[in-house]
Backbone as a ProteinNet text record, in pm:
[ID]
protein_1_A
[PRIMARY]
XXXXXXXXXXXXXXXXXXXXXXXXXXXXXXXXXXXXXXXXXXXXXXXXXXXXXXXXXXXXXXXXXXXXXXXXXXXXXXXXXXXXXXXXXXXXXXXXXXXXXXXXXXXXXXXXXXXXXXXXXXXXXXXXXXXXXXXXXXXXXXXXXXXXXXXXXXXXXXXXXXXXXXXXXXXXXXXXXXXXXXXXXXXXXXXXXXXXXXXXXXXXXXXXXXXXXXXXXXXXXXXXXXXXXXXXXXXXXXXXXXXXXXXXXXXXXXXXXXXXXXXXXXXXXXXXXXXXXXXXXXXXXXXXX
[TERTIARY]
13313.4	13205.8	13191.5	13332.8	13333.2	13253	13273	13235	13078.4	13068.1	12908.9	12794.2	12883.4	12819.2	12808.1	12935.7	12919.1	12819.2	12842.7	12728.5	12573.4	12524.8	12407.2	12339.3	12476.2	12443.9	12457	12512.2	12440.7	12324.2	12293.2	12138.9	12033.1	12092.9	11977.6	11981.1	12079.7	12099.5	12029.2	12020	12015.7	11845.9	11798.5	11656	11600.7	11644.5	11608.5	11601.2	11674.1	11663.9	11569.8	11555.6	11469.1	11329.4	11308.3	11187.5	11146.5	11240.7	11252	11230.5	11319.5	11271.6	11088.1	11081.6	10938.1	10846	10824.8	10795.6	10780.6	10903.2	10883.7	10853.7	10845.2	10730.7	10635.1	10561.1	10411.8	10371.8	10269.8	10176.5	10075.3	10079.7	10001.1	9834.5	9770.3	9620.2	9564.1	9670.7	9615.3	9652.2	9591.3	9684.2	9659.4	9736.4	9769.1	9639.3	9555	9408.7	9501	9572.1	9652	9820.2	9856.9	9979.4	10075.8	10227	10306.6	10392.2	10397.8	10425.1	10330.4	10183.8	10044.3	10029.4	10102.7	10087.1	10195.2	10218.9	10313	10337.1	10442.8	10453.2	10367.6	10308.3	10200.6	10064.8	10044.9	9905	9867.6	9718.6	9665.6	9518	9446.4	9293.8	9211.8	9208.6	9107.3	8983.9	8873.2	8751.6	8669.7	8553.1	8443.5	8364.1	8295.4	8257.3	8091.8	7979	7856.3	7858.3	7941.4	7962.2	7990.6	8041	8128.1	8237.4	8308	8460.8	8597.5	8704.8	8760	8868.6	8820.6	8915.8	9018.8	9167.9	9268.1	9384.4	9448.7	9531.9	9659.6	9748.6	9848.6	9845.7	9766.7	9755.1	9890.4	9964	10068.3	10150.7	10102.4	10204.1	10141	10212.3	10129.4	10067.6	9960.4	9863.4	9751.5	9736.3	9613.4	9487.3	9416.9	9319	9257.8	9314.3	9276.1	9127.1	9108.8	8959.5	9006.1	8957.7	8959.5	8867.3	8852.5	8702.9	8730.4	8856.2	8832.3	8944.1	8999.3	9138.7	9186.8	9365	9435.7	9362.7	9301.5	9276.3	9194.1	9305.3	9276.9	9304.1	9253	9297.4	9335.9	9374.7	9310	9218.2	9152.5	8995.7	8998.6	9127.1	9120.5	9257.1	9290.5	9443	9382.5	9422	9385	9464.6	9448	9508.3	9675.6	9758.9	9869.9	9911.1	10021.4	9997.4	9971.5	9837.4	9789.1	9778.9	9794.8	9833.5	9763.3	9661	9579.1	9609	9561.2	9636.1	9489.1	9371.8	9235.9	9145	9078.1	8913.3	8789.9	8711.8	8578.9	8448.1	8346.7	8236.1	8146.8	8009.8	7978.3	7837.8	7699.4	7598.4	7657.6	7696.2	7754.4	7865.6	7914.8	8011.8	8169.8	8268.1	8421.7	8469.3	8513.1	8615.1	8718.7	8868.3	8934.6	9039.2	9171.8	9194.4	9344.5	9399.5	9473	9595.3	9705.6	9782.8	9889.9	9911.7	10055.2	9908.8	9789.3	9715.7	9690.7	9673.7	9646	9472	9411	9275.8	9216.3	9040.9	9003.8	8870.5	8926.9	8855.1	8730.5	8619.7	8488.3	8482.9	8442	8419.5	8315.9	8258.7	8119.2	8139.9	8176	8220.7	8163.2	8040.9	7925.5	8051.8	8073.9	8166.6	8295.6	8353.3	8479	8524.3	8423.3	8470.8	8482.2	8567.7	8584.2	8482.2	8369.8	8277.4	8274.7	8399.1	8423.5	8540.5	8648.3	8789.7	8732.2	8775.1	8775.3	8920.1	9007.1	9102.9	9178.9	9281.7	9321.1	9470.5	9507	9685.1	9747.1	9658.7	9696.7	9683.9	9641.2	9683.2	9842.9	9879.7	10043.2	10014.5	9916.5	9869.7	9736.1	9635.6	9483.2	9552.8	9550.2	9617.2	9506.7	9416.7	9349.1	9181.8	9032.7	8974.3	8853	8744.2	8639	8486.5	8394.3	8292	8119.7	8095.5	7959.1	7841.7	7725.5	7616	7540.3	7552.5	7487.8	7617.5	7779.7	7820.5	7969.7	7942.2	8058	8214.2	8314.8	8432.1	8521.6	8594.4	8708.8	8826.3	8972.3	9102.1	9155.7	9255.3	9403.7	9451.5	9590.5	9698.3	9844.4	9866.1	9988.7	10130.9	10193.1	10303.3	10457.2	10481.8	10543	10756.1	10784.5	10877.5	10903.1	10793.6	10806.4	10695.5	10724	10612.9	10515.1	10443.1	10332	10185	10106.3	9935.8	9843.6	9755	9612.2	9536.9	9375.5	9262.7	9178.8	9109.9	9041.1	8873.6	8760.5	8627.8	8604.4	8556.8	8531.2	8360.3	8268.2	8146.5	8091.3	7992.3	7928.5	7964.8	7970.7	7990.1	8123	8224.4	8365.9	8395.7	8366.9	8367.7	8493.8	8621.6	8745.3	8737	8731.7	8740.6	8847.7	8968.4	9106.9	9018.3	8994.5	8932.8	9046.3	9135.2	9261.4	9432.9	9523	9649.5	9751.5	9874.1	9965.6	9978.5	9890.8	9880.5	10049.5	10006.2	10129.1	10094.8	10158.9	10178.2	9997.8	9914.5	9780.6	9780.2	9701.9	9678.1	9576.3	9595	9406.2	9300.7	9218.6	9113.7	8905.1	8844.9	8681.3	8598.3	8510.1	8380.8	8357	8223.3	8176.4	8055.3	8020.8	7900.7	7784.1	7750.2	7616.2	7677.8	7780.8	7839.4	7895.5	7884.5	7843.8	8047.6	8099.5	8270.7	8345.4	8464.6	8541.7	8645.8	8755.4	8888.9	8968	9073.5	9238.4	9334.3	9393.5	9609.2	9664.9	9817.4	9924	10030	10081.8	10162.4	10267.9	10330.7	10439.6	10483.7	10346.4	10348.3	10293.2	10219.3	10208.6	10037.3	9968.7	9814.9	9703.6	9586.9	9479.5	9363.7	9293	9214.9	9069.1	8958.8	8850.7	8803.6	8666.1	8630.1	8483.2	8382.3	8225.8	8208.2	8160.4	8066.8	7949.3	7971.6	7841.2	7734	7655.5	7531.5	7578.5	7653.9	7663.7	7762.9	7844.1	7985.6	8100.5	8098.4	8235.5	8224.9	8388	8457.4	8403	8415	8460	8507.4	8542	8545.5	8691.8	8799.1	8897.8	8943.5	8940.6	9049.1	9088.1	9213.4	9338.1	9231.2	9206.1	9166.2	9230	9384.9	9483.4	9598.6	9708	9847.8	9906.3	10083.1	10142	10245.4	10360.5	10526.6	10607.8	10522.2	10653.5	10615.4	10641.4	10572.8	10503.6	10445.5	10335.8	10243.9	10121	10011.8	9953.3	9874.2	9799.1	9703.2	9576.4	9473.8	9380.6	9258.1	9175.8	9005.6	8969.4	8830.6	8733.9	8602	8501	8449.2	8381.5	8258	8168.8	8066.5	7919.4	7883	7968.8	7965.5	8034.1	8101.7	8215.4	8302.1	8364	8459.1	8618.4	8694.3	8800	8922.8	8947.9	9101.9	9166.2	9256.9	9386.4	9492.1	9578.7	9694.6	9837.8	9908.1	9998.4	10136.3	10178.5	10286.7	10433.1	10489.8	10598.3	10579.3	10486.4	10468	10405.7	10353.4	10300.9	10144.7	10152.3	9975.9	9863.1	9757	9605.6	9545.2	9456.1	9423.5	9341.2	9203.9	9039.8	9043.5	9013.2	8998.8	8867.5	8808.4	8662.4	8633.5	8523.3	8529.7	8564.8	8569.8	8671.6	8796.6	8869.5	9006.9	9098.6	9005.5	9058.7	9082.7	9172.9	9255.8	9137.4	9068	8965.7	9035.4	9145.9	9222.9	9334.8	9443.7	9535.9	9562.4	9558.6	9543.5	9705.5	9787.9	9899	9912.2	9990.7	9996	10125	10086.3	10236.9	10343.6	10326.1	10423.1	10423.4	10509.1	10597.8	10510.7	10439.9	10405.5	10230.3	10183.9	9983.3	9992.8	9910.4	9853.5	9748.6	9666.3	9515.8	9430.7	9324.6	9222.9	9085.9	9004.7	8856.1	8840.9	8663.7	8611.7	8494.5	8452.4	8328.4	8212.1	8123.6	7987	7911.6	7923.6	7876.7	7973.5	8075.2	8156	8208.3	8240.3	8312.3	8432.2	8461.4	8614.8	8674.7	8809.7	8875.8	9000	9057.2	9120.7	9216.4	9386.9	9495.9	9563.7	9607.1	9699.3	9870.8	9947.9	10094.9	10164.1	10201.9	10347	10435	10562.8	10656	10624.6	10539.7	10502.5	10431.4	10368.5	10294.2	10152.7	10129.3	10035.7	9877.1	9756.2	9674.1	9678.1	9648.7	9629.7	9447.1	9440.8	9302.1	9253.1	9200.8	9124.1	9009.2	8938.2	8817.2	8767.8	8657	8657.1	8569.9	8564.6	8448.6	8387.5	8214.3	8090	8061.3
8791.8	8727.8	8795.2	8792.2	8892.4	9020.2	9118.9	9241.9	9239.1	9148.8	9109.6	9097.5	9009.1	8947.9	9080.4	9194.4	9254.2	9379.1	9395.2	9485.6	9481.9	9334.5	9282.3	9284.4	9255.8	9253.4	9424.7	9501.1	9630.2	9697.5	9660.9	9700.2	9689	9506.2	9458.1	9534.2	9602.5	9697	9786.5	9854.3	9986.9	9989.7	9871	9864.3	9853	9750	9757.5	9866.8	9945.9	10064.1	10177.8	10180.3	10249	10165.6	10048.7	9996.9	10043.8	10040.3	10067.3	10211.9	10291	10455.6	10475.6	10377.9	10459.4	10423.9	10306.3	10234.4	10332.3	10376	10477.6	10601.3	10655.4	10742.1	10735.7	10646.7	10608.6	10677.5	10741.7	10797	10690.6	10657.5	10562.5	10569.9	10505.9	10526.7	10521.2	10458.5	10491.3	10595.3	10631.8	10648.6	10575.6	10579.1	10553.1	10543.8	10475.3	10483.1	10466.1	10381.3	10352.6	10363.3	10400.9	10473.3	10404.4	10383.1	10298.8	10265	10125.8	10102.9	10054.5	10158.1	10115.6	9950.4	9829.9	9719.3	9625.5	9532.7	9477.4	9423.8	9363.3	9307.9	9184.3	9128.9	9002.4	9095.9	9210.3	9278	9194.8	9147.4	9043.5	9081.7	9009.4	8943.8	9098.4	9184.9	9265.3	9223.5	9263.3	9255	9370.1	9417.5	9542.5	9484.8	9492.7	9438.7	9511.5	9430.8	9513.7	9657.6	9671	9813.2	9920.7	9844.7	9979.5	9986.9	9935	9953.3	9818.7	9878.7	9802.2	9655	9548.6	9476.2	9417.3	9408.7	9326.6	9276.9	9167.3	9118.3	9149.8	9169.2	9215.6	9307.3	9399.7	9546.4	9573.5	9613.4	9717.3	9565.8	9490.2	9379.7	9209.9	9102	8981.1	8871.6	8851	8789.9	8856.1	8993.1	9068.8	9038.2	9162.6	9202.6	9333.8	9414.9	9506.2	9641.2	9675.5	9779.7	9866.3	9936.8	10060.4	10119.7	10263.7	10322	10421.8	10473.6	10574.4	10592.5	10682.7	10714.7	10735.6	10652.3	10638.1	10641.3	10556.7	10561.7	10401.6	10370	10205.9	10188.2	10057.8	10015.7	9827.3	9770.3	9637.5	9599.1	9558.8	9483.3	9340.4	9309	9139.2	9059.2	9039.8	8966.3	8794.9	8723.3	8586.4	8539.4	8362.8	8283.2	8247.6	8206.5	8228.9	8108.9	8136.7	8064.1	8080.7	8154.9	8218.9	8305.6	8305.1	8379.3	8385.4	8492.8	8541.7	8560.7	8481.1	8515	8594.4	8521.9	8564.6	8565.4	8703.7	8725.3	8748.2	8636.9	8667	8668	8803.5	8771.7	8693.7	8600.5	8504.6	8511.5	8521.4	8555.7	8596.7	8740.9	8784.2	8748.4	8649.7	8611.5	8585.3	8616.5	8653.3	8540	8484.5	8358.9	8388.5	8331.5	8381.4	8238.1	8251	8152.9	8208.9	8071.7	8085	7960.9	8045.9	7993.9	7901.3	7951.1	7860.1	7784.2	7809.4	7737	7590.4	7613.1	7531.8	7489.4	7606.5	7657.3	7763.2	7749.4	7825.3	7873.8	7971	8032	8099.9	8078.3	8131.1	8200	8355.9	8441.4	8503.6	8531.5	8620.2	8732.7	8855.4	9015.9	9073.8	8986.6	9118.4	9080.4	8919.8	8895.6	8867.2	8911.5	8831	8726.9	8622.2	8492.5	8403.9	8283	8209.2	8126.1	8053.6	7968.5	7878.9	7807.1	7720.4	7753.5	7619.5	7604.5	7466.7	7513.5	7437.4	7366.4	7268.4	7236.2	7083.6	7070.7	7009	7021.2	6885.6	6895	6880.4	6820.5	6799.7	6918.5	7033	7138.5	7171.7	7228.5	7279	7427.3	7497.2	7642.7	7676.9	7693	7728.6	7904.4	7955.1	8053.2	8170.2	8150.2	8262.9	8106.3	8219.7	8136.2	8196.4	8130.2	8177.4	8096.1	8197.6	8141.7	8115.2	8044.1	7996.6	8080.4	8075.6	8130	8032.9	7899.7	7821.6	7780	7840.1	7831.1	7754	7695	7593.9	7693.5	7640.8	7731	7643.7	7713.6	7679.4	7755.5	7660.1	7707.5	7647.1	7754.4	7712.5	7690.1	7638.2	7529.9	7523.5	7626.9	7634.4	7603.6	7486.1	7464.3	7523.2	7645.6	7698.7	7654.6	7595.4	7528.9	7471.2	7404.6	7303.3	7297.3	7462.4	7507	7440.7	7379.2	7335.2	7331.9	7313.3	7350.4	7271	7277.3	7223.3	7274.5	7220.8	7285.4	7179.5	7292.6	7206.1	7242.4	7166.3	7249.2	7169.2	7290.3	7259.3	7302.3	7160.8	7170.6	7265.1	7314.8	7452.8	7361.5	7215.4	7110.9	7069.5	7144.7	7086.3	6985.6	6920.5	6791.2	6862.8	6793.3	6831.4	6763.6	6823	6761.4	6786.3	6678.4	6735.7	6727.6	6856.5	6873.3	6829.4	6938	6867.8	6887.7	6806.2	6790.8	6828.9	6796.5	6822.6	6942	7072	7178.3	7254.3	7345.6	7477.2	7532.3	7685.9	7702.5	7780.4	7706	7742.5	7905.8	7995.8	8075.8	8199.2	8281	8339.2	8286.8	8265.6	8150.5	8302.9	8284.9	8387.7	8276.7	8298	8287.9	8380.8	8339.1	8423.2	8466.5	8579.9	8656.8	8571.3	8474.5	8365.2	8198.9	8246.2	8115.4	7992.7	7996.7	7897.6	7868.6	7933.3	7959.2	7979.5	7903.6	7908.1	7948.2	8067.2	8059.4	8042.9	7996.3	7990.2	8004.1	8085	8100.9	8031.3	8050.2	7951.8	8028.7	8134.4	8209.6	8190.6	8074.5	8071.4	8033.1	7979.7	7899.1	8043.3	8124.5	8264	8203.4	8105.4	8113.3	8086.6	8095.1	8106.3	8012.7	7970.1	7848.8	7887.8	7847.7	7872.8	7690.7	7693.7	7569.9	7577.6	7450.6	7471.9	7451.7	7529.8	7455	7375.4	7256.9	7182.2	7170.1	7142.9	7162.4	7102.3	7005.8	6944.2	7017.1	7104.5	7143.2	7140.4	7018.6	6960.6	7069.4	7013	7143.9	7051	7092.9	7030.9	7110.2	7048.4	7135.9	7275.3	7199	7322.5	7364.5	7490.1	7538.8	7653.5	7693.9	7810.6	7950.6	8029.8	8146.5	8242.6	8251.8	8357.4	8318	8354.3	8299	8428.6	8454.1	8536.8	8468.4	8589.5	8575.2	8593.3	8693.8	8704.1	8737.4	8800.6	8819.4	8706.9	8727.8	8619.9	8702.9	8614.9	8648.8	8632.5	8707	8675.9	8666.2	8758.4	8757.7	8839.4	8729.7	8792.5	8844.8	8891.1	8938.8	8931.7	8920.2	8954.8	9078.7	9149.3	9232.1	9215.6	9266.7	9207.9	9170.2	9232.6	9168	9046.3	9014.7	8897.2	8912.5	9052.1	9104.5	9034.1	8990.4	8937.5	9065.4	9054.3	9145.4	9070.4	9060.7	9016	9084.7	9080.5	9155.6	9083.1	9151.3	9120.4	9120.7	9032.3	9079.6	9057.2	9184.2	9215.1	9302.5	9350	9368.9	9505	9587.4	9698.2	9738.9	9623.8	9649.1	9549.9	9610	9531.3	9483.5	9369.6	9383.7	9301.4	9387.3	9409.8	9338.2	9193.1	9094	9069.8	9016.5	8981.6	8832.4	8797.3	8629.6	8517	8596.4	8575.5	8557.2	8612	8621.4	8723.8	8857.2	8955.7	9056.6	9075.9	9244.4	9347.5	9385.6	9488.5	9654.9	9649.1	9770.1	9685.3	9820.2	9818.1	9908	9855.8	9981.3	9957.4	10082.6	10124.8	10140.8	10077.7	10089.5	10140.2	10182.2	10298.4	10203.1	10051.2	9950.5	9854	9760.6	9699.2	9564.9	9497.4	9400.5	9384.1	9368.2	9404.8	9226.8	9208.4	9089.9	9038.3	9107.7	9097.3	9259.8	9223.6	9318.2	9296.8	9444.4	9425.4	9521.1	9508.7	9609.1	9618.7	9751	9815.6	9758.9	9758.5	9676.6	9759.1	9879	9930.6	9954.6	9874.7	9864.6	10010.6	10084.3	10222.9	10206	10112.3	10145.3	10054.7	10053.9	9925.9	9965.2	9841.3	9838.1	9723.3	9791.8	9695.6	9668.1	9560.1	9552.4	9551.7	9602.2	9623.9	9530.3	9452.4	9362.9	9428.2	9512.3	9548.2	9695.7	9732.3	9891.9	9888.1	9819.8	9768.8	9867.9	9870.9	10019.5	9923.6	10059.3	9997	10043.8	10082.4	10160.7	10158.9	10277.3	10284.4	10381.3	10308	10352	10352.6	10478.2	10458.5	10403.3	10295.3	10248.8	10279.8	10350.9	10380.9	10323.4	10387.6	10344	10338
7302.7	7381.5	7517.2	7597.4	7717.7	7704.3	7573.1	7573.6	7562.6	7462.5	7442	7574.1	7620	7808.6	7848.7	7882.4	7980	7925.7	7764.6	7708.3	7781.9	7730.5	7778.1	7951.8	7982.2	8146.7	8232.5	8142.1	8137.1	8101.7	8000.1	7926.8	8015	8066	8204.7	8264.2	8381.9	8522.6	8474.7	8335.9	8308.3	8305.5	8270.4	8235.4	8361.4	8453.5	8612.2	8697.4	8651.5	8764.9	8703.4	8535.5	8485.7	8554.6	8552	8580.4	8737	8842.8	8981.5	8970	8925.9	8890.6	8874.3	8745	8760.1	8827.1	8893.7	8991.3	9126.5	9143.8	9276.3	9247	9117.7	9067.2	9063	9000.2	9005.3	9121.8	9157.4	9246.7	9306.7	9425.7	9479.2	9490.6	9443.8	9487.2	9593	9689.6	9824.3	9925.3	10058.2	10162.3	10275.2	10376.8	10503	10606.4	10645.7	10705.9	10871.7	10855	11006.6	10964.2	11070.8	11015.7	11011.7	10990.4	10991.4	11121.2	11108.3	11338.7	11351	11329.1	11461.5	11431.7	11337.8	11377.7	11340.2	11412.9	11372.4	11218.3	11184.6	11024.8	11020.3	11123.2	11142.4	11103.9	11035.9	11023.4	10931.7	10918	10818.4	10895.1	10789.6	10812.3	10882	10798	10807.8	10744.4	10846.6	10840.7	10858.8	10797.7	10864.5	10870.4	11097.4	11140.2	11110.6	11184.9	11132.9	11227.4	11342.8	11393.4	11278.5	11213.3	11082.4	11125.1	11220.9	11280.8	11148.1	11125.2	11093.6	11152.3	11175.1	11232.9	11146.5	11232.2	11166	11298.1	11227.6	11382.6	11392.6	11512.8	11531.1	11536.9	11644.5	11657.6	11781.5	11749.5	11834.9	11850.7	11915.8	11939.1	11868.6	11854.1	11854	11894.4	11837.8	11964.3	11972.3	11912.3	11954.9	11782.8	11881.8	11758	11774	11686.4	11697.6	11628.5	11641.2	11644.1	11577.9	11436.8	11404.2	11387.9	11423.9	11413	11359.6	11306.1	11236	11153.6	11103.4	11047.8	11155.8	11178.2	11269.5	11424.4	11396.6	11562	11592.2	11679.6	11633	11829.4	11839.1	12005.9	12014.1	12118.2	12107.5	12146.3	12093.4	12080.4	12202.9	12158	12238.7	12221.2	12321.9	12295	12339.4	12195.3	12197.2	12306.1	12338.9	12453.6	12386.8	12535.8	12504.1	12415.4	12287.2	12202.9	12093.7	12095.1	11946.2	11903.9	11781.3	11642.8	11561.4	11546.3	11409	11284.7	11174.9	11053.1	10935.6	10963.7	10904.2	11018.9	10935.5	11049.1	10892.7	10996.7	10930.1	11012.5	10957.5	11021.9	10995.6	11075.6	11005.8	11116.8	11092.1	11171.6	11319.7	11306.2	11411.4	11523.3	11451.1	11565.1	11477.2	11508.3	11461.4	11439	11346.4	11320	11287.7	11344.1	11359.8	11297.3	11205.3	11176.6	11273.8	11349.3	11462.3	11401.4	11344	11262.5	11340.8	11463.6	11556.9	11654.3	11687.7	11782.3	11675.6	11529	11408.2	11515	11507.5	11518.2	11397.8	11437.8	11418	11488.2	11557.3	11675.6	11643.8	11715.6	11700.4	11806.1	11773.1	11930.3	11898	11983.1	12005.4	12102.9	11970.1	11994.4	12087.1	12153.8	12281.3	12435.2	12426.6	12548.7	12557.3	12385	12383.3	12392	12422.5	12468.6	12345	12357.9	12252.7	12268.5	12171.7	12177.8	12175.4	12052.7	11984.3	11942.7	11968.8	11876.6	11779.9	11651	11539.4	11502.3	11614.3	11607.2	11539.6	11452.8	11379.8	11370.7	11455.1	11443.4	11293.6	11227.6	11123.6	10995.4	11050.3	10957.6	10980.1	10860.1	10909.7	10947.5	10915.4	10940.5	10890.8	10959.3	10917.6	10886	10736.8	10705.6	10670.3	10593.2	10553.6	10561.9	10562.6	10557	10486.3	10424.5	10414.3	10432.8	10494.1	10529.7	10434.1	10418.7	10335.4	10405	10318	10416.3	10469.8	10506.7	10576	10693.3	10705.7	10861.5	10824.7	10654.8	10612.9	10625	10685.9	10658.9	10561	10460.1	10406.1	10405.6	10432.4	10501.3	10412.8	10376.8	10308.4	10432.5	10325.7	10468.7	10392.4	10376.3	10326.2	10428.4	10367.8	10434.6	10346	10420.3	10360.2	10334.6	10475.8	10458	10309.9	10277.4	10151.7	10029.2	10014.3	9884	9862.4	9948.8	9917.1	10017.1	10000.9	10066.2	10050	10144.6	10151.3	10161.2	10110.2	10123.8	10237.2	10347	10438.1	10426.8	10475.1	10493.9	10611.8	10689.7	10851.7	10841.1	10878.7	10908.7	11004.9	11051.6	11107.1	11272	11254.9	11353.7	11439.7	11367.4	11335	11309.3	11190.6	11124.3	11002.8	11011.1	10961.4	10761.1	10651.7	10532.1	10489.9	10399.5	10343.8	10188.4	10132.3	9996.5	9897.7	9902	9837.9	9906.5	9831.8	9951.1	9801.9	9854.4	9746	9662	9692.9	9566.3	9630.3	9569.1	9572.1	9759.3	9715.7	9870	9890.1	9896.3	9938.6	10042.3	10002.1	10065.2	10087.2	9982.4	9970.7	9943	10003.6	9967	9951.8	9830.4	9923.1	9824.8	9856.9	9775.8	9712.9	9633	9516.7	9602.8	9593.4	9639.3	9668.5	9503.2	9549.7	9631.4	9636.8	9693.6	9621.4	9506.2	9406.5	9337.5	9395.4	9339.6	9408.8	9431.5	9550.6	9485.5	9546.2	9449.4	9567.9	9546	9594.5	9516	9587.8	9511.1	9616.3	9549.1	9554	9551.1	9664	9678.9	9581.4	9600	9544.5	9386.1	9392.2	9210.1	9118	9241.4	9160.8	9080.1	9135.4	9057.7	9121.1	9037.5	9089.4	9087.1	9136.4	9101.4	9161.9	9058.4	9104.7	9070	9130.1	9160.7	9198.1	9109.2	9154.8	9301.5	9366.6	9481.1	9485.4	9561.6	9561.8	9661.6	9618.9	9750.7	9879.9	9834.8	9996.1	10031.9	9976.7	10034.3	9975.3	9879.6	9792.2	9682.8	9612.3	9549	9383.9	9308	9163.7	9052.8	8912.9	8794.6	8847.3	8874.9	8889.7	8812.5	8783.5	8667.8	8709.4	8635.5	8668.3	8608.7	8707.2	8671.1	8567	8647.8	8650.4	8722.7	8634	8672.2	8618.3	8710	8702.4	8693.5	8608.5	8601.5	8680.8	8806.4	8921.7	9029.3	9141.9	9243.2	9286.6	9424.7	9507.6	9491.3	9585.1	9584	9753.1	9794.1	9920.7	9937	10022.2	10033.9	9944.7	9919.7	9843.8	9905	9834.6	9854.5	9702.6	9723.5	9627.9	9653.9	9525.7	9592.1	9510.5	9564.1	9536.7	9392.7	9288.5	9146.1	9158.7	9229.9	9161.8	9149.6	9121.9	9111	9236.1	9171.8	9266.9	9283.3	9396.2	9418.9	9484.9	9436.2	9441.3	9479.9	9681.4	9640.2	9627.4	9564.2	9494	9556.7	9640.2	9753.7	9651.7	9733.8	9678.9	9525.5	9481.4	9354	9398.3	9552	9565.3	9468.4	9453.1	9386.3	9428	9392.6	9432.5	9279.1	9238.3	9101.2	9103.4	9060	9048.4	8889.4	8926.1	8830.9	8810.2	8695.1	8653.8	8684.8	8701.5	8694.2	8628.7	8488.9	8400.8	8429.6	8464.1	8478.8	8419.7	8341.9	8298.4	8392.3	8392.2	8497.5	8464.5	8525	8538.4	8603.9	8677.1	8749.1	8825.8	8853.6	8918.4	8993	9133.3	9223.3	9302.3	9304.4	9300.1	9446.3	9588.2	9667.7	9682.9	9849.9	9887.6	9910.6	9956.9	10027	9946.8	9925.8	9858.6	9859.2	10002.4	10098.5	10111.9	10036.3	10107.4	10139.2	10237.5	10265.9	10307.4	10270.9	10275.8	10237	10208	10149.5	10203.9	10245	10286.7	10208.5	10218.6	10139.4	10263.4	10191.1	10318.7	10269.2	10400.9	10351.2	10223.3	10202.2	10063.4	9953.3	9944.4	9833.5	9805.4	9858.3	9829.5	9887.6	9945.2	9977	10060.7	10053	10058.9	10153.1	10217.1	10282.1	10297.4	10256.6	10245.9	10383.1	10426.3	10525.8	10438.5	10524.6	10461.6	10572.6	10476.2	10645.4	10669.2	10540.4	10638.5	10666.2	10630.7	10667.3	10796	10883.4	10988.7	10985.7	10848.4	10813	10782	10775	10700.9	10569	10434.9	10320.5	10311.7	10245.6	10232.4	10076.3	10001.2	9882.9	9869.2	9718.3	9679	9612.7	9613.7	9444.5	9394.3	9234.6	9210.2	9191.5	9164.4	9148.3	8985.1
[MASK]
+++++++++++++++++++++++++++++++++++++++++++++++++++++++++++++++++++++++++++++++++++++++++++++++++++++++++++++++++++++++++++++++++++++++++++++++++++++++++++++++++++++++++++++++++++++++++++++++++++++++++++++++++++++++++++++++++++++++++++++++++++++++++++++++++++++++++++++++++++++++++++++++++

């Protein structure tokens, strides 16, 4: 029985490191758009603003927000009030929303003066974490309380009128819409799934069901593009994955870092952009046409 055990519990090691071997073979589909360092392991919530510049937070130190305009060449844009902490940026009729994870805000700024316009504030989030915006102004925030594997979904009126959509899920955290608006998805870092859900005219969610669920790894931030198309990255798992509305794996895009935690895409869908936590990097791919 001993020999048996220790047979088996070899085969395992032997298969693990073959799996890790080719793993760090694989050739990455991306490279490096911002280099590794230029942001802290708090890099999250990239956005491309209508300048064409790339934004994401935690540029050089935390607390900020930083500007990219080109390959490696990035600055800070704006260091929020003391206190806060950027976790998602979205643009939304020209003005930056910013989800402010230790303020348990979500900051509205208007990029011509920098100034904050509006705080969208709620003690009762445990973390406004990732967010997404409607085309009539509606925001929806995961609220993942991560201490205790579990999350909420919030929708904050164009008014700041606070809604708890739902309470009790998993650890809530990538949250987009669907291109016509009409489909809301969220994951659940830790339960590893995915949930899409109707939108209703007035705002409310209905009809939930599991998109897509995984065996290992987490999950973070997501994005659409203009088909519908969902990406998904895959933390800890070094990949991105270009899902259908369906819920079928459409691609797997092979990153250089171990860590992505959020994903943009450019306003003409050619190309995309990963944030890396422990690489403090951006990654940058093509996607085809």
């Amino acid at each position: 029985m001993v020999k048996t055990l220790t047979t088996s519990l070899l085969a395992l090691a032997i298969a693990a490191n073959a799996a890790a071997s080719a793993k760090i073979n694989e050739k990455p589909d991306t490279t490096d758009w911002m280099p590794e360092g230029s942001f802290t392991s708090g890099v999250e919530g990239p956005v491309v603003g209508q300048d064409g510049s790339l934004y994401a937070v935690n540029y050089s130190e935390q607390g900020t927000i930083g500007r990219v305009t080109g390959k490696e060449t990035g600055e800070v844009w704006l260091k929020l009030p003391e206190g806060s902490i950027g976790n998602s940026l979205r643009f939304h009729q020209g003005f930056l929303y910013v989800a402010d994870y230790t303020g348990h805000n979500v900051l509205k700024i208007d990029p011509a003066t920098k100034e904050i316009q509006h705080r969208f504030h709620n003690p009762q989030m445990h973390q406004p974490n990732d967010i997404s915006i409607a085309s009539n102004g509606t925001i929806y925030a995961s609220d993942p309380d991560w201490a205790n594997n579990s999350g909420q979904l919030w929708r904050i009126s164009p008014d700041g009128e606070f809604t708890l959509l739902e309470k009790d899920m998993g650890t809530t955290n990538g949250i987009e819409l669907s291109p016509d608006g009409k489909k809301l998805y969220l994951n659940e870092s830790v339960q590893r799934r995915v949930w899409v859900y109707d939108v209703l005219e007035n705002g409310d969610i209905a009809n939930k069901q599991l998109l897509i669920a995984f065996d290992d790894f987490g999950l973070d931030g997501m994005q659409t593009d203009k088909l519908g198309n969902l990406y998904i990255t895959r933390y800890g798992a070094g990949t991105l994955l270009k899902v259908s509305p369906a819920g079928g794996i459409l691609a797997t895009i092979r990153l250089k870092g171990q860590h992505p935690t959020n994903i943009a895409l450019s306003a003409d869908g050619s190309t995309g952009y990963v944030t890396m936590q422990k690489r403090g990097a951006i990654e940058h791919f093509s996607i085809p046409r």
